[in-house]
C-alpha positions as CSV (number, residue, x, y, z in Angstrom):
1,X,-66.8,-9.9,-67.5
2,X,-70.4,-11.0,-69.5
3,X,-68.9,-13.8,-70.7
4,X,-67.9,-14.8,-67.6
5,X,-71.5,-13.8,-65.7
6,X,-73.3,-15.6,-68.5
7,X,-71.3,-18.6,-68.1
8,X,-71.8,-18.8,-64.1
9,X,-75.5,-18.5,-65.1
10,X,-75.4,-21.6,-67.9
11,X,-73.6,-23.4,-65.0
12,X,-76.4,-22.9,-62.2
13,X,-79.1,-23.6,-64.4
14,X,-77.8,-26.5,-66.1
15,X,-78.6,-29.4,-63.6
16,X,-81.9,-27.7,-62.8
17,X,-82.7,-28.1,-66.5
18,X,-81.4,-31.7,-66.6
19,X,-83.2,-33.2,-63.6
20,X,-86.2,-30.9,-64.2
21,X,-88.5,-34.2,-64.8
22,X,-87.7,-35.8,-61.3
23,X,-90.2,-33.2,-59.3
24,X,-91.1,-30.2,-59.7
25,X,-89.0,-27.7,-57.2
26,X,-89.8,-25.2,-54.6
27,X,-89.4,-21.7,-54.4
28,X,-88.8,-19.4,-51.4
29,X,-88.9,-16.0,-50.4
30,X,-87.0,-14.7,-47.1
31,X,-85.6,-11.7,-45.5
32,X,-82.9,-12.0,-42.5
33,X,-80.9,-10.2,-40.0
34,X,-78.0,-11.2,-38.3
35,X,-74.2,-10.3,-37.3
36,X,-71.2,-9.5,-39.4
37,X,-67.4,-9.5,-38.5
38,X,-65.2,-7.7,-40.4
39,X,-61.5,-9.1,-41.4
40,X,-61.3,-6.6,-44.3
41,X,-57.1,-5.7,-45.3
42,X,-55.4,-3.5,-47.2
43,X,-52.2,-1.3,-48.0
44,X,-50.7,1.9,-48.5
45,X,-47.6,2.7,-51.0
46,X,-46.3,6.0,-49.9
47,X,-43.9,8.4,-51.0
48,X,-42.2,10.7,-49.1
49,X,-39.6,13.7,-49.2
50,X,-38.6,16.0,-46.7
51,X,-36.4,18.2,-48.5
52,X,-34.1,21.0,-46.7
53,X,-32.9,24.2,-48.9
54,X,-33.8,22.4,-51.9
55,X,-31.6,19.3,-51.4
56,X,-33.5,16.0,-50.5
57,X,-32.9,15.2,-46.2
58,X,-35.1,12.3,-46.0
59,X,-36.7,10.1,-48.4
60,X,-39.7,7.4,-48.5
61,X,-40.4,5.3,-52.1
62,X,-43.1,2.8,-52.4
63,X,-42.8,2.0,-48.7
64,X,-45.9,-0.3,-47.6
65,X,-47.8,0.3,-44.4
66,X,-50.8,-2.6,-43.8
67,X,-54.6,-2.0,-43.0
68,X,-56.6,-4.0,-40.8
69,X,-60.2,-3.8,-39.9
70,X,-61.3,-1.6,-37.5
71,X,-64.8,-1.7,-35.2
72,X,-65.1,-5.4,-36.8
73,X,-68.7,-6.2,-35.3
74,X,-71.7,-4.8,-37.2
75,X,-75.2,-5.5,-38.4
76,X,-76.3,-6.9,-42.0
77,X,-79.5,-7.5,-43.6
78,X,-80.3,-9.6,-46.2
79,X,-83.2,-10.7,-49.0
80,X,-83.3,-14.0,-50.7
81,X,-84.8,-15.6,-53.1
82,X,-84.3,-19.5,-53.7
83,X,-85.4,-22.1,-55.6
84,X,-84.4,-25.5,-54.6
85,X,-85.1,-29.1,-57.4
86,X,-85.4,-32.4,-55.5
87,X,-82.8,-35.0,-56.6
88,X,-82.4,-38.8,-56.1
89,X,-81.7,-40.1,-52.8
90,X,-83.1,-36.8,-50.9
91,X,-80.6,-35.0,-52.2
92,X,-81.7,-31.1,-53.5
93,X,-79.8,-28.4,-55.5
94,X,-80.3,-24.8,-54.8
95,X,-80.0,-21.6,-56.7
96,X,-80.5,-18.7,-54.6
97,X,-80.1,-14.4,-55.4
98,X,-79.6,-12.3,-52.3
99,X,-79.2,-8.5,-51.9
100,X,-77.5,-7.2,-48.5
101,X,-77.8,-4.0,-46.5
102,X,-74.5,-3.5,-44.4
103,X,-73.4,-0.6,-42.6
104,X,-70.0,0.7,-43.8
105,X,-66.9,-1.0,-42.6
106,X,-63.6,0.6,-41.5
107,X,-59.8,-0.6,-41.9
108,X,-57.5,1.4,-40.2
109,X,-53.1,1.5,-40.7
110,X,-50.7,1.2,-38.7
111,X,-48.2,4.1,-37.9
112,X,-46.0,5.2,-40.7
113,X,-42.6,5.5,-40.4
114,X,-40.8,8.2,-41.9
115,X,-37.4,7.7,-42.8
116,X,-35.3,11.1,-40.4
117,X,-31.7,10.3,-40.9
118,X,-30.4,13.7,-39.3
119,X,-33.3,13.8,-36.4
120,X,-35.1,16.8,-38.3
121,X,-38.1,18.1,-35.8
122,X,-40.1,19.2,-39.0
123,X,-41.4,15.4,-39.9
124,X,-44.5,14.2,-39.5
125,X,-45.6,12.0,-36.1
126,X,-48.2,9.5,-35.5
127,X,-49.5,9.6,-38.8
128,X,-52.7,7.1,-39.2
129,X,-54.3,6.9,-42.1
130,X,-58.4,5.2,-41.9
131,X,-60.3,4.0,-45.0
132,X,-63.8,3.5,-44.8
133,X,-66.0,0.7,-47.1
134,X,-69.6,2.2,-47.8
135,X,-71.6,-0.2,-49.4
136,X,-74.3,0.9,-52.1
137,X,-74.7,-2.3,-54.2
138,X,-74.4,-5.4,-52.8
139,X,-75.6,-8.5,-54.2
140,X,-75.1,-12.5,-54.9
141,X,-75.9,-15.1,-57.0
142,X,-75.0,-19.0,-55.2
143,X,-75.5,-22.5,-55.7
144,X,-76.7,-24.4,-52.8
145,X,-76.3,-28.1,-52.6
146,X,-78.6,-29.7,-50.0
147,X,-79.4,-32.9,-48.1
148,X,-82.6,-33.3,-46.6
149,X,-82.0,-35.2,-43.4
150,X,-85.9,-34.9,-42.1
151,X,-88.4,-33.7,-44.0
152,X,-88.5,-30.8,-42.4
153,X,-84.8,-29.8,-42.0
154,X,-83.0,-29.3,-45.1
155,X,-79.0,-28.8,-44.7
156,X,-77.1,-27.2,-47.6
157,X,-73.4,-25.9,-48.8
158,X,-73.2,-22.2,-50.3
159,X,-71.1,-21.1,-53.3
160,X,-71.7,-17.8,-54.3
161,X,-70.6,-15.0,-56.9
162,X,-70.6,-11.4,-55.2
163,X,-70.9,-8.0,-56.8
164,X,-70.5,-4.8,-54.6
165,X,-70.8,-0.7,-55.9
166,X,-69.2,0.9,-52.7
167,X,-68.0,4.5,-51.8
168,X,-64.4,4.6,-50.1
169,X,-63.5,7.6,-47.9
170,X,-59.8,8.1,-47.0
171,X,-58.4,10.4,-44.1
172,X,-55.5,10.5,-41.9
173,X,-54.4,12.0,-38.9
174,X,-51.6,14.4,-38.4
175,X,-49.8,15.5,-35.1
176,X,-48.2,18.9,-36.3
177,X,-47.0,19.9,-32.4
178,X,-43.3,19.2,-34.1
179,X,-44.1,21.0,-37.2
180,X,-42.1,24.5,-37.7
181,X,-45.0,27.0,-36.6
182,X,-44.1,29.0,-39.9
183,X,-46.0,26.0,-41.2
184,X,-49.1,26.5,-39.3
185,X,-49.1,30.3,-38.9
186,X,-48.7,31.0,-42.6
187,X,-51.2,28.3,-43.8
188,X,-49.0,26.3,-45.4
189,X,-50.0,22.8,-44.4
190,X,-51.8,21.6,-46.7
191,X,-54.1,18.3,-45.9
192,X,-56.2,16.7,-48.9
193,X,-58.6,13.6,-47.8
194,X,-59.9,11.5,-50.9
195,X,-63.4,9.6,-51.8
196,X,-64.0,7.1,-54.8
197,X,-66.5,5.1,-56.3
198,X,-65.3,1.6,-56.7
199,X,-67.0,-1.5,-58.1
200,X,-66.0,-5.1,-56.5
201,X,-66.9,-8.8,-57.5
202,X,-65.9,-11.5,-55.5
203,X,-67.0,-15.1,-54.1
204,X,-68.2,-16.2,-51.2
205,X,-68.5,-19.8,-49.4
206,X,-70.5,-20.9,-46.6
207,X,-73.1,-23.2,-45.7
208,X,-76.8,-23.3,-43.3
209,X,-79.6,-25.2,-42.3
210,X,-83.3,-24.5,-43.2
211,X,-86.5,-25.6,-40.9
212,X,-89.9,-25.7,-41.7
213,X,-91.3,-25.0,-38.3
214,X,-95.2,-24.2,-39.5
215,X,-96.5,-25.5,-42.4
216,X,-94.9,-23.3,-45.7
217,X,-92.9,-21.2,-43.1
218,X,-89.2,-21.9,-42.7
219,X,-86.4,-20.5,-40.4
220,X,-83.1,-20.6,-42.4
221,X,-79.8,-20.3,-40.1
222,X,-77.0,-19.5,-42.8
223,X,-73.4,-18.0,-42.1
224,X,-71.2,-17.0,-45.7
225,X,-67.6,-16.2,-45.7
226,X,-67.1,-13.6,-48.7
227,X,-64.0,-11.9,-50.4
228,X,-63.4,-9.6,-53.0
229,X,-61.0,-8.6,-55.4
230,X,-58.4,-5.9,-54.5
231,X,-59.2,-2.2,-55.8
232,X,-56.4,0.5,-56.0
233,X,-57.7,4.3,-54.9
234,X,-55.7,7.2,-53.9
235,X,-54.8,7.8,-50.2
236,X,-54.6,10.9,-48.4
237,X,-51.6,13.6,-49.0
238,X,-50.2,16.5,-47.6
239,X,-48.1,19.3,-48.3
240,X,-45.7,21.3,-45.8
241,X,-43.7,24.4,-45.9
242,X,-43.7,25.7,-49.4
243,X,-42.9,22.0,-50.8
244,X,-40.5,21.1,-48.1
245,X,-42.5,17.8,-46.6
246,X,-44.7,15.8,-49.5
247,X,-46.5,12.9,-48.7
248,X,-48.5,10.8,-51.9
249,X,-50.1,7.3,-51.6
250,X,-52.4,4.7,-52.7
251,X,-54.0,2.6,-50.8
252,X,-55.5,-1.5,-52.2
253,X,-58.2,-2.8,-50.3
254,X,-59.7,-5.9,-50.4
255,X,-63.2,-6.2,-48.4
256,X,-63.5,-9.3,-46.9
257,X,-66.0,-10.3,-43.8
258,X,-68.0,-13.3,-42.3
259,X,-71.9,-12.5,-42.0
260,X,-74.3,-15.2,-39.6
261,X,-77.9,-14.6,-40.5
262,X,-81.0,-16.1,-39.3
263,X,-83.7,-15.6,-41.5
264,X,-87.4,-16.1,-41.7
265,X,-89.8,-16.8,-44.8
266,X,-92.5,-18.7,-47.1
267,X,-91.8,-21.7,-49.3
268,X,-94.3,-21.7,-52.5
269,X,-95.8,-24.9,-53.9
């Protein structure tokens, strides 16, 4: 993973060294709000026995239930800083750092189905299991080519490298109106909800448009598709009846989401 970062980092400083004697470049500070829709995925490989007297009844293994994002409109703000080198032919190259704050983001499964080959009541119903995304740590690192098409408006492309440090919360629901009532009575369902640290890195791609509306001040307009990599936690499990019904999972996500943010600040020099 360093020699990887510090590779990305010869990469965007390279033609800014190289064409560093055309003109001298123009650095910017800026902080932005804006919208962001959530398309984040996942899925859950469950096991599951109901066993009967001992003897196995019905039986799940590595059965895969999907995810998909929940409450998928949200807020996100966002502070850059970019430093863009004039090229030939009004053509500029950016290198920009950003660091987000985002609300957390929810992806939500579909209803398992549990195999129930001899139409036991004692199996679980409308079991939903929800993961939440909590960012702590959100950051990026992007190239921006640009073309400036008035000297006042600047359009660019956006390539970026994304690092996240999130918390992930899993639950489920559990209908247990069809569970024995020895079950509930006695204490014996047992319900365990799970939380993780998990680091992600990931890319993003997108493009804007920056305008200089009053002297060194600038409105930039930018929207950034970003995905990460896929991170394995432990899902929710539950345990029934003395070891009669056992459900274990793990859940992979992969946060994914489209952010639009307009943002205001100062160009130096």
């Amino acid at each position: 993973m360093r020699k990887f970062f510090l590779i990305w980092v010869t990469l965007l400083l390279l033609p800014t060294i190289v064409y560093a004697n055309i003109d001298r470049g123009n650095l910017s500070l800026s902080a932005g709000v804006g919208g962001s829709v959530n398309t984040s995925s996942g899925k859950s490989h469950f096991n599951y026995d109901n066993l009967f007297a001992a003897a196995v009844d019905a039986v799940n293994r590595g059965t895969p239930v999907p995810f998909h994002a929940k409450d998928k409109a949200d807020f996100v703000s966002k502070l850059n800083a970019d430093y863009f080198q004039p090229l030939p032919e009004k053509i500029l190259l950016g290198l920009g750092f950003s660091y987000f704050f985002e609300s957390s983001k929810d992806i939500k499964s579909g209803t398992y189905i549990f195999a129930n080959p001899r139409n036991r009541a004692d199996y679980p119903k409308n079991y939903v299991v929800k993961t939440k995304i909590d960012p702590k740590g959100h950051f990026s690192v992007s190239v921006k080519p640009g073309y400036q098409v008035h000297k006042n408006v600047l359009i660019y492309s956006l390539f970026s490298f994304h690092h996240m440090r999130a918390n992930l919360f899993s639950s489920s629901s559990l209908n247990t109106s069809n569970l024995p009532n020895i079950i509930l009575t006695n204490g014996a369902l047992r319900i365990r909800d799970y939380s993780e640290r998990r680091s992600f890195n990931g890319f993003g791609l997108g493009g804007g448009v920056k305008y200089k509306f009053f002297r060194n001040w600038f409105l930039d307009i930018c929207a950034e598709w970003v995905r990460f990599g896929r991170k394995k936690i432990t899902g929710p499990s539950f345990t029934a009846n003395r070891d009669e019904v056992l459900v274990d999972q793990n859940i992979k996500i992969r946060p994914t989401w489209v952010d639009i943010t307009s943002s205001v600040g100062y160009e130096f020099g």
